[in-house]
C-alpha positions as CSV (number, residue, x, y, z in Angstrom):
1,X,25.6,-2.1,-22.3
2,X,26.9,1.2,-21.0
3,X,28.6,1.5,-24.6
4,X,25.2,1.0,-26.4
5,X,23.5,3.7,-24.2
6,X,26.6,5.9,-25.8
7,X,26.4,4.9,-29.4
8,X,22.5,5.5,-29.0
9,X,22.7,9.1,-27.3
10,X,25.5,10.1,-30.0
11,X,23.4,8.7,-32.6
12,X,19.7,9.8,-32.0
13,X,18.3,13.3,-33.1
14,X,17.9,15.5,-30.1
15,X,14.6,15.8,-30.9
16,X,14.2,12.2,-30.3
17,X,16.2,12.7,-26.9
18,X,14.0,15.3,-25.8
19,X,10.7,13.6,-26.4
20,X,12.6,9.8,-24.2
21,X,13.4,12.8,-21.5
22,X,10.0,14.1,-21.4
23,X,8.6,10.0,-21.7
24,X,10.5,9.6,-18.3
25,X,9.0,12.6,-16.7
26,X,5.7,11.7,-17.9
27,X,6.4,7.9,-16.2
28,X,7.5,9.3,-13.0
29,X,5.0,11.5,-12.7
30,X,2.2,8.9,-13.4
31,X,4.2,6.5,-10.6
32,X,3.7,8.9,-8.2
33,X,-0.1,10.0,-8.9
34,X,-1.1,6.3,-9.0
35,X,0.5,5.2,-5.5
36,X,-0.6,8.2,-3.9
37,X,-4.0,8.2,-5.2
38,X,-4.5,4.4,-4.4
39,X,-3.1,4.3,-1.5
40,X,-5.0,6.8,-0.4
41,X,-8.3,5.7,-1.6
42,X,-7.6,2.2,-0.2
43,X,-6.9,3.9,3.4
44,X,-10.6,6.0,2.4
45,X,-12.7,2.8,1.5
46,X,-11.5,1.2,4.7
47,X,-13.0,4.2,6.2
48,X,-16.2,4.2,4.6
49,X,-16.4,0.4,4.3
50,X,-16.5,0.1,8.4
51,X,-18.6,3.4,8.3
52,X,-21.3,1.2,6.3
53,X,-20.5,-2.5,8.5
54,X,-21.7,-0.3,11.9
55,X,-24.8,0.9,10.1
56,X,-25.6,-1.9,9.1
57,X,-25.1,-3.6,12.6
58,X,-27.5,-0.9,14.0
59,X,-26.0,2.4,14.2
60,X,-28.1,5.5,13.8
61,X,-25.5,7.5,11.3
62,X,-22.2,7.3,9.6
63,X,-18.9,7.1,11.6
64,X,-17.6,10.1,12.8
65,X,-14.2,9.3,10.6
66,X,-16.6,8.9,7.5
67,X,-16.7,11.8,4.9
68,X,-20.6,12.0,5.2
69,X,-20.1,12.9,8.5
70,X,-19.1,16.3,7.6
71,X,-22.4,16.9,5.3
72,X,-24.5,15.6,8.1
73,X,-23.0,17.7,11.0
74,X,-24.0,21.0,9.2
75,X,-27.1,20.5,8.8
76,X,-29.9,20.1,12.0
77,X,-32.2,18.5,9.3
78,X,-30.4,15.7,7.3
79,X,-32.2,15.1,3.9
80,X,-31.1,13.6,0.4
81,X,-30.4,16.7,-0.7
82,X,-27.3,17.6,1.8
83,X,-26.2,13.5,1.5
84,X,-26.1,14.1,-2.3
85,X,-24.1,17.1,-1.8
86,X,-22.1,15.1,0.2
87,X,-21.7,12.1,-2.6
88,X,-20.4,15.2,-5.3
89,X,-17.7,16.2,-3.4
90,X,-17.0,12.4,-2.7
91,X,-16.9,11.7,-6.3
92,X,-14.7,15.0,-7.3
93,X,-12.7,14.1,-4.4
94,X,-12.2,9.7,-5.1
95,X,-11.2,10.6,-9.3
96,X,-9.1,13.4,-9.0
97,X,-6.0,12.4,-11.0
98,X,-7.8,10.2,-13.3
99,X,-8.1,12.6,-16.0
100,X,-4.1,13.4,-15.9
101,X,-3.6,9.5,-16.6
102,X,-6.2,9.5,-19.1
103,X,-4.7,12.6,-21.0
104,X,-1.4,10.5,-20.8
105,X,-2.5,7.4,-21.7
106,X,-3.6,9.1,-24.5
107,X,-1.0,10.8,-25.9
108,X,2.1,9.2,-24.9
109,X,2.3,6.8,-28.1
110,X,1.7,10.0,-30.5
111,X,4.8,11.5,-28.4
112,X,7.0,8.7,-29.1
113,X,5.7,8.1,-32.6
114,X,6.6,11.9,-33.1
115,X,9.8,11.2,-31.5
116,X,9.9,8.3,-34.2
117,X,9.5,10.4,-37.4
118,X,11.9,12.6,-36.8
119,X,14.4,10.1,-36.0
120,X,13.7,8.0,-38.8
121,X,13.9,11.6,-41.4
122,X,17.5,12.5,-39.8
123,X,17.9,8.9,-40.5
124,X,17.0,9.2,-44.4
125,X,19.0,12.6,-45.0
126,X,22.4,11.3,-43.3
127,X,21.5,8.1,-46.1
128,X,21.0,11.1,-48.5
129,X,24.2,12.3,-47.5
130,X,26.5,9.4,-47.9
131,X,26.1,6.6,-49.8
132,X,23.8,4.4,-47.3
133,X,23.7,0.4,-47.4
134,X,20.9,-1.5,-45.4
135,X,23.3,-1.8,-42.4
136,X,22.6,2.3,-41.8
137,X,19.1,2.5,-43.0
138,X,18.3,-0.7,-40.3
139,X,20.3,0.9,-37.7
140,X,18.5,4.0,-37.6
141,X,14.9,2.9,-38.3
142,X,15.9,0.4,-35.3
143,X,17.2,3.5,-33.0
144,X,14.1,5.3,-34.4
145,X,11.9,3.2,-33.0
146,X,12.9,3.3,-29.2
147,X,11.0,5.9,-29.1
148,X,7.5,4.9,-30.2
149,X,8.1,1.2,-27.5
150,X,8.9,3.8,-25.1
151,X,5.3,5.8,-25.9
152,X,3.5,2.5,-26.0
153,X,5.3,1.5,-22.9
154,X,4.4,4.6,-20.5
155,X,0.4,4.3,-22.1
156,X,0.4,0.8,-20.9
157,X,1.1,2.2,-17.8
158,X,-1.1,4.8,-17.9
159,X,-4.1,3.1,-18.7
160,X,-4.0,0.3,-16.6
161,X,-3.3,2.9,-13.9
162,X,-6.3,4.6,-14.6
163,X,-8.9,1.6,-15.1
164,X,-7.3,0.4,-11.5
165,X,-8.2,3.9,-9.6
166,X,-11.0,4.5,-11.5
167,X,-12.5,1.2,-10.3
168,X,-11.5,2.0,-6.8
169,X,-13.0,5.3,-7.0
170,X,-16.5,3.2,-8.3
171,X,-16.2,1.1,-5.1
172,X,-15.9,3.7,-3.1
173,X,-19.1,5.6,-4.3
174,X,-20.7,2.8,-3.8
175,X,-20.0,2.6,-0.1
176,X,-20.9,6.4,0.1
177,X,-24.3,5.8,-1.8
178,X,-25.1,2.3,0.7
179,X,-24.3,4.5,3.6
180,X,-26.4,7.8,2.8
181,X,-29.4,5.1,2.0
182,X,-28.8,3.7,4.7
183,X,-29.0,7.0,7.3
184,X,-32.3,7.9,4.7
185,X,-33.5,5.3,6.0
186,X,-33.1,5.3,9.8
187,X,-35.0,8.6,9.5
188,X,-38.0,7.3,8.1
């Protein structure tokens, strides 16, 4: 195994090395904005969703932990206007990081197919060099295309990362939205 991981690093074009090396930065750094931001949203819609459970069992506003709560207490006069203001700064706040996974679910697979070209070309001009048989040519397009799997791999990632917070964020908005009705309401 360790002996593979050899014959591949002495083998591949550093090119390719440099886009797997910026691949695993890309990965890491995707890990880490996914479990912070859902963790964080989870701990924010438990939050919000027992905000919303006491107004709907009778209370006459939001929790004081709720993030409506800070709208409403700077304003004497609670109308839609200061609750919507309230639900923009929600939504900025529940999707920031989405666009970073988007942008990498994005482009990681034209980063490892880039990674993949130029592997494959130093593949075809060491062939050009010597006298190549299939053995070298399948070698090489086979080392080649590490680098487009490990693209594909981190925009799997990505992407599912996104569609997951993205949908948490949606939930989340919603409870905001239920609970600004909701104190609209009271003040009828």
């Amino acid at each position: 195994m360790i002996n593979n991981l050899i014959d591949f690093y002495l083998k591949s074009h550093p090119v390719t090395l440099g886009v797997l090396a910026l691949l695993s930065v890309y990965f890491i750094v995707l890990n880490w904005v996914f479990f912070y931001r859902y963790f964080s949203i989870n701990s924010w819609l438990k939050i919000e969703s027992s905000s919303l459970e006491s107004l709907l069992l009778g209370a006459s506003t939001v929790s004081d932990n709720s993030f409506l709560n800070n709208f409403i207490k700077t304003s004497t006069n609670v109308s839609k206007e200061i609750l919507d203001l309230g639900m923009l700064a929600a939504t900025k706040e529940a999707t920031k990081g989405l666009s970073l996974l988007s942008i990498f679910a994005s482009t990681t697979p034209f980063i490892g197919l880039f990674g993949t070209v130029v592997s494959i070309l130093d593949t075809f001009t060491h062939i050009g060099q010597s006298s190549g048989s299939m053995s070298v040519i399948s070698s090489g397009v086979s080392d080649a295309l590490v680098a487009t799997a490990a693209g594909i791999f981190v925009a799997i990632f990505a992407y599912t990362y996104h569609q997951m917070l993205k949908r948490k964020s949606f939930e989340l908005v919603g409870f905001l939205k239920m609970q600004s009705d909701a104190v609209l309401a009271r003040k009828v």
